[in-house]
Structure formats: C-alpha cells, structure tokens
N, C-alpha and C positions, 0 to 999 in steps of 0.2 A: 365361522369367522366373519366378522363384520367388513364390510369396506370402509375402507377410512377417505374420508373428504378430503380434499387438496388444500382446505383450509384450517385443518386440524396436523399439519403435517410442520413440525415446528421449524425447519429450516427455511421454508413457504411464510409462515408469520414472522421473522426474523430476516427474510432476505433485504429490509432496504438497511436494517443496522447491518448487518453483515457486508452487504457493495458497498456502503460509503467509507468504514471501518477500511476495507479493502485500498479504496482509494485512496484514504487518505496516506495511512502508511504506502503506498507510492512513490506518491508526494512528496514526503519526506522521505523515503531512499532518493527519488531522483535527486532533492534539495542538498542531502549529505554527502551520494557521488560526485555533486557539481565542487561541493566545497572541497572536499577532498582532490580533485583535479586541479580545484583553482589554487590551493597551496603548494600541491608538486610543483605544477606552473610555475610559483613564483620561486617556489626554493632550488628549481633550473633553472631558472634565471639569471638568479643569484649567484650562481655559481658559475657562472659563464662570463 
C-alpha cells in the first residue's frame, strides 16, 4: 500500500473552501438569532 501525501488528502486541498463556508454560515446564524431576538424584543414590548 502506498503512503499517501498530506497533500493528496482531499479535505487538506479543500480546507480553506471548507473554514470560510464554516464561517460564514455563522455569521449568518449569529445575524438571524439577533434578528429573531430583536423582534421578540419588540413584540414584548408592544405588548406591555
């Protein structure tokens, strides 16, 4: 069986699509929980 090189190894050639992919969907959960907070927010508010 051959060794295989750490550069033939496809998740290794694919890792900075893969972290920024990562990040960015974050980003956008964090952007969507905020917005989702900030309308509870207002809709207690409103009702107070």
């Amino acid at each position: 069986m051959k060794k295989q090189k750490v550069t033939d190894i496809f998740l290794y050639r694919w890792r900075y699509v893969f972290g920024y992919t990562l990040l960015a969907l974050l980003y956008i959960g964090a952007v969507i929980v905020s917005a989702l907070c900030c309308v509870a927010w207002r809709f207690v508010s409103i009702r107070n």
